[in-house]
N, C-alpha and C positions, 0 to 999 in steps of 0.2 A: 109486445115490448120485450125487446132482448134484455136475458139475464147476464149481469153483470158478473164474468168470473172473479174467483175467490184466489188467489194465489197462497201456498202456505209451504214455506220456508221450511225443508225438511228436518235440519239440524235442531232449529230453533222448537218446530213442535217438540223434536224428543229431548229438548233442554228442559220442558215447561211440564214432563211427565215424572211420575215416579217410576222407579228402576222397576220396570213390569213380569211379571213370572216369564210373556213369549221373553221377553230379553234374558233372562236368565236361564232359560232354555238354549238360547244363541251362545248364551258363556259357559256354560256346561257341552256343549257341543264343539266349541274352539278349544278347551281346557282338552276335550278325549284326542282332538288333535295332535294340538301341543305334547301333550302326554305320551302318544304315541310315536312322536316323532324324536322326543329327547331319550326312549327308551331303542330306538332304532339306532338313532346317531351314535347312543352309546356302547351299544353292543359288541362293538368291536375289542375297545378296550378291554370288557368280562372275560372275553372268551381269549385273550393272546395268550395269559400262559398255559391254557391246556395247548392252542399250536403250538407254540415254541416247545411245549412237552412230544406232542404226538408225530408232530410234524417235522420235529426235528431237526429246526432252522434257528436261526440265528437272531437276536431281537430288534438290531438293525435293520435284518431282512420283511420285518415287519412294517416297517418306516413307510411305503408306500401300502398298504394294507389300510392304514391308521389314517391315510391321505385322500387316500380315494376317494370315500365318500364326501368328504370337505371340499373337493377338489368338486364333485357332482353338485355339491349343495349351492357353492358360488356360481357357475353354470346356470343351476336350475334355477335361482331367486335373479340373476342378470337376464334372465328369460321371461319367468315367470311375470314381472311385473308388470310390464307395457301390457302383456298379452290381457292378464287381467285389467287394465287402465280401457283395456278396447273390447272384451267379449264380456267380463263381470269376472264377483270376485269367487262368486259361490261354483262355477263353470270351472274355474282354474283350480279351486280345492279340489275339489270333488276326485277331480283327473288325478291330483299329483298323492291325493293318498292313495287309490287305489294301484298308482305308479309305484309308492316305493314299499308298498305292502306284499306286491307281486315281485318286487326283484328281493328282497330282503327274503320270501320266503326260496326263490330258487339259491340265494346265496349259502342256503344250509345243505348242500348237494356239492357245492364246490370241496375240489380234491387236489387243489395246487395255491399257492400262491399267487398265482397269475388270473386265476381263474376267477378267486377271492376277491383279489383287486379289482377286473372289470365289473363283477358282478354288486361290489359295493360303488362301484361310479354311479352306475343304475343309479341303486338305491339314494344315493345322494342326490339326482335330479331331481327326482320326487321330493325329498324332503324339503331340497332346497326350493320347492314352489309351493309348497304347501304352508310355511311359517311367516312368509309376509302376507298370504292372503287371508289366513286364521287374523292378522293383527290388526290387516286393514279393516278386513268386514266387522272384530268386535269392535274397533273406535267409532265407527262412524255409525253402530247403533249406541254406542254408551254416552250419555249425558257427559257435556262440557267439564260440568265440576266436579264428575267425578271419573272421566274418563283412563287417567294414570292411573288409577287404584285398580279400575276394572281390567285396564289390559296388562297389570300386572297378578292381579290374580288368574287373568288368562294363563299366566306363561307362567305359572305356579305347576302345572299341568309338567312341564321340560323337566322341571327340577323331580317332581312325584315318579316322572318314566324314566329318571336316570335312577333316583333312586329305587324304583320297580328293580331297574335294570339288573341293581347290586343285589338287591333280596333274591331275586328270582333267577339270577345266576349262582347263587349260594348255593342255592338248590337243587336246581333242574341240573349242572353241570356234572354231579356225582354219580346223579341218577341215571340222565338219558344222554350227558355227554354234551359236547359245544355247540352242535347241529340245533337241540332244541331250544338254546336261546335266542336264533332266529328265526326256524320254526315261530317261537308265538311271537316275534316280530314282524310276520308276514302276515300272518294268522286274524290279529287283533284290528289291523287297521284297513284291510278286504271287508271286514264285518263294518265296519267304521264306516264306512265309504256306503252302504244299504241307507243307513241310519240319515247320513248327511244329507243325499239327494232325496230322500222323504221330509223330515223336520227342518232340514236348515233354510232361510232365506235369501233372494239375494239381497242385495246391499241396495236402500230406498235413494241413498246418494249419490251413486255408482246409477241408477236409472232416472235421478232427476236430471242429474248432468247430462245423460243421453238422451235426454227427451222426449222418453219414451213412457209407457207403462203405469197413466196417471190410476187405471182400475187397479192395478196391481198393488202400486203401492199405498192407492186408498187403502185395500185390505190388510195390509202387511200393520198400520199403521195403527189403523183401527183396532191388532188385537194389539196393541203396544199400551191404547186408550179404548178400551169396549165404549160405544155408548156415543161414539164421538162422530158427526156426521161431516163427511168429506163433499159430500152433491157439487157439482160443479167447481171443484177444485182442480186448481193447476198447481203442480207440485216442483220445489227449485231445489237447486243445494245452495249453500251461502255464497259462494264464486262460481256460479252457473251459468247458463248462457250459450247462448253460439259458438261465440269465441273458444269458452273452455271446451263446446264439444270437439272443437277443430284443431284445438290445439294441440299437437305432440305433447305427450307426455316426459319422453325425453328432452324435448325442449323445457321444458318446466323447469324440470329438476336442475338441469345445468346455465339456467338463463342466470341472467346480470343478479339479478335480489336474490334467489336460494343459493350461490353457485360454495361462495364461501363455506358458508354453511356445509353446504352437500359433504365438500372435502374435510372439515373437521368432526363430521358426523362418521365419517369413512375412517377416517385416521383412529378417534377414539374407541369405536367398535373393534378396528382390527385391533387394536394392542388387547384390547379386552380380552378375543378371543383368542389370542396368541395365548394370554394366562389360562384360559378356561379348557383350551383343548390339553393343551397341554397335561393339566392335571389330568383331568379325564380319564383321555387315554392313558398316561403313564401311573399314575397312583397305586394300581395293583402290583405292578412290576416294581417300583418303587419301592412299596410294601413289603415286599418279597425280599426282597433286595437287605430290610433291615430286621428282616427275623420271623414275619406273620408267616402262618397256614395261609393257603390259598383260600382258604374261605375268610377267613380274618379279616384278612387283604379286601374282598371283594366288600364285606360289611363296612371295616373302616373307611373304604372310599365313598360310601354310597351315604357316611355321613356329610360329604361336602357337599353334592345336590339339594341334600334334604333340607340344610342351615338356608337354602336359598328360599325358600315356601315363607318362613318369617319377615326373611330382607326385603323381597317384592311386595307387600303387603305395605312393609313401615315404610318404603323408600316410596312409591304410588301415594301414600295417604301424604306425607308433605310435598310430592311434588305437583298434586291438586293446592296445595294451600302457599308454597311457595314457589322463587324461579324454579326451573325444572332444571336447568343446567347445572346452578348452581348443587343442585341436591344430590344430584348423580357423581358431579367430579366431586363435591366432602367424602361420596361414597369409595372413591378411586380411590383417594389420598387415604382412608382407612384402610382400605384392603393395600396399599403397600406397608403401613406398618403393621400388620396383621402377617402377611408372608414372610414377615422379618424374625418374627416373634415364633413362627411355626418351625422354621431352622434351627430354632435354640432351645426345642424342644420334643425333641424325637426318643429321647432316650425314657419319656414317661409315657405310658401309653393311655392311662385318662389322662392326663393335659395335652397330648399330641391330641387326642378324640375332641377335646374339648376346643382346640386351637383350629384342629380341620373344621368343623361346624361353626367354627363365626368367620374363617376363611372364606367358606363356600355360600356363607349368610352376606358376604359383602361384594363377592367378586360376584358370584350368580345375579344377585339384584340389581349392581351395578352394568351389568351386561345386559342383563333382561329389561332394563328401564330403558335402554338406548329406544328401543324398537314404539314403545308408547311416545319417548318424545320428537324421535321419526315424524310419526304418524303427528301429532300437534303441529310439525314445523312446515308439512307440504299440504297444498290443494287438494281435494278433492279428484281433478281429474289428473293429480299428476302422484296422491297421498299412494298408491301401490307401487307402482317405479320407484317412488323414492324411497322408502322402506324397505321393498324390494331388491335397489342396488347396493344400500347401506349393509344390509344383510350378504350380499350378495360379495362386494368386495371386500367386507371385513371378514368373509369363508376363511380367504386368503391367511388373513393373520391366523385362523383355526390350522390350515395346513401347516402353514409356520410352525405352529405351536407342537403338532405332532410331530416334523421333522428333527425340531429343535430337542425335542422329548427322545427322538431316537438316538440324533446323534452326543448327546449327552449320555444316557444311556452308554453308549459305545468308550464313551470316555472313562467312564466308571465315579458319573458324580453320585453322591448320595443323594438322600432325599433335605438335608436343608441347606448344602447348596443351590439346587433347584431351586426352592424356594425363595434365598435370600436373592436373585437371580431376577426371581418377578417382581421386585418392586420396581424395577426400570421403568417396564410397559405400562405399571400399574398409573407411576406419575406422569406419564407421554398422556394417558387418557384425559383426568384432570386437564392438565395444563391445555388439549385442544378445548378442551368444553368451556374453559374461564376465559379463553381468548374468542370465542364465539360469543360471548354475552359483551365483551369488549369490544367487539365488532358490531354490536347490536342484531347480529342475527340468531340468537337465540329462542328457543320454541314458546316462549311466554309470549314474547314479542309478538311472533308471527301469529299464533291464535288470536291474542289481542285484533291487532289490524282485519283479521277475517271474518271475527265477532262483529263487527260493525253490521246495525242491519238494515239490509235493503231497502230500497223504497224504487 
């Protein structure tokens, strides 16, 4: 008598389990990621004024320095995604850290400006393919209801390496000079990269969808639920199938139902990261600019990263409970009257500290949440591309941001013109995300519709 196979719905089992030690292992592994890669991105920023000291260049001249990588990062995440959508997600990590762990470490050897530049584009490919697949592979093992919270304690990990970044340029720059804060830029995520291809898995949804590897993911599953007997299971994602194995991933993202979406998802990211690089990179100089020591400089900046480890937390935990869209643009609209209030207060240096750290608690979360509600709003065999290009052409607004940082700069604004400056982009974010939920394609919605379960 033929046994009758068992089908079992990948997302839906890890809906019906408790958050497991393996999976906490999986988000402690995307978090050293994330970590390493917001302490790469930001590296640049630490180290400009000892160039502009040593080097003896101009801070304008910096402007493509500041770019480069940004420039690599959109590149690397409009690449990265498909690739992952078609080999896996853990295949396309792996690569891109050990990618931009080996260019960030020869970028500490560079002795020109030009030199600097190519060798952060490198380093940008890497990153840039490294950050949508860290985001995809945590959602699609983190439970339904509590997925936003988890992929933003993921990306708690950006804010911790930027602030590493500030600490540990305080430091190391006195002592061994600009060289070794890319040195353990290079250093850190080479070891990273051992770590990942031993303990990390791939993605159970990412190989339902392909159809493949029903032993594999028995076991992957099994330590998620010890105890738990797979025999004769056939394993799906929740929109699985033929179809989704054949289907373009690019076709997904940009068909008739995501396509709105897609471009409001793009739009609000880039203004986001136009604010975010922006500071980033320019804050020290900034800094400088209204009186700190270069270490001052480097610690007060490295409190705007750090305000964001709070914001990801409380902005994830209601937007598991409420719309998501919603939760993200209140968060945009605050962070414009936050950068209004940071210009009107420069001239105190705990209420500027104080004002930087709920800046960087509003803009970081609100940036960092884009990417969790990415990941809710697209498919499974389309959730890395789409994540991936959102990341990918919102770079753009990053380069933006550091341009704009240069050539203002060049003007000789201070630091709360700058600031009064970002509420612009701040309310362009907002306003794409309210008009998304007014379109009805917003990420509640879409989860909703894909929750339905099969039969």
């Amino acid at each position: 008598m033929k046994t009758l196979e068992r089908v079992v719905d990948t997302q839906a089992f890890i809906d019906g389990q408790r958050f497991s030690p393996f999976q906490w292992v999986i988000l402690v592994l995307c978090f050293l990621v994330v970590a390493a890669d917001g302490y790469d991105t930001a590296a640049i920023g630490f180290i400009a004024p000892s160039l502009v000291q040593q080097w003896g260049i101009t801070r304008v001249a910096l402007g493509p320095v500041m770019s480069a990588a940004l420039v690599g990062l959109g590149i690397g995440a409009v690449l990265a995604g498909p690739l992952a959508d078609r080999l896996g997600r853990k295949t396309v990590l792996v690569l891109s850290v050990a990618f931009f762990g080996l260019w960030s470490l020869a970028a500490a050897f560079a002795g020109t400006v030009e030199s600097l530049t190519v060798l952060r584009l490198c380093t940008g490919l890497g990153l840039g393919a490294a950050m949508p697949n860290a985001v995809t592979l945590m959602s699609e093992y983190a439970p339904t209801r509590v997925r936003a919270v988890v992929v933003n304690t993921m990306f708690c990990g950006f804010s911790t390496g930027l602030a590493l970044g500030g600490f540990a340029s305080a430091w190391l720059i006195p002592h061994f000079g600009w060289q070794s804060v890319l040195v353990a830029g290079g250093i850190g995520p080479i070891v990273l990269t051992v770590v990942l291809i031993l303990l990390l898995p791939e993605s159970v949804q990412f190989m339902a969808v392909r159809q493949r590897a029903d032993a594999k993911i028995a076991r992957i599953l099994g330590r998620i639920a010890p105890g738990t007997s797979f025999e004769g299971c056939r394993f799906v994602a929740p929109e699985g199938g033929v179809s989704a194995k054949r289907e373009s991933a690019i076709r997904v993202v940009l068909s008739r139902q995501y396509r709105f979406g897609t471009l409001m998802l793009w739009l609000a990211y880039f203004m986001g990261l136009l604010i975010y690089y922006l500071l980033t990179n320019w804050l020290p100089m900034l800094f400088r600019d209204t009186g700190f020591s270069g270490a001052r400089a480097a610690l007060m900046t490295s409190l705007f990263p750090l305000g964001g480890v709070l914001g990801n937390l409380c902005v994830g935990w209601f937007m598991d409970r409420l719309n998501a869209n919603r939760v993200i643009a209140a968060t945009y609209v605050l962070a414009a009257v936050m950068v209004l209030l940071v210009g009107r207060g420069v001239g105190h240096q705990l209420w500027l500290g104080t004002l930087i750290f709920l800046t960087g608690t509003l803009v970081t979360s609100a940036v960092t949440s884009m990417s969790a509600l990415a990941a809710a709003f697209y498919p499974t065999h389309g959730r890395a591309t789409g994540v991936a290009w959102m990341l990918g052409v919102g770079r753009i607004g990053g380069v933006a941001g550091a341009l704009v940082g240069a050539a203002l700069m060049g003007f000789g604004w201070q630091i709360g013109s700058v600031f009064g400056l970002l509420a612009v982009p701040a309310l362009v974010s907002a306003c794409a995300l309210f008009v998304m939920i007014g379109r009805g394609a917003d990420a509640s919605q879409t989860r909703a519709q894909q929750s339905v379960p099969m039969h």
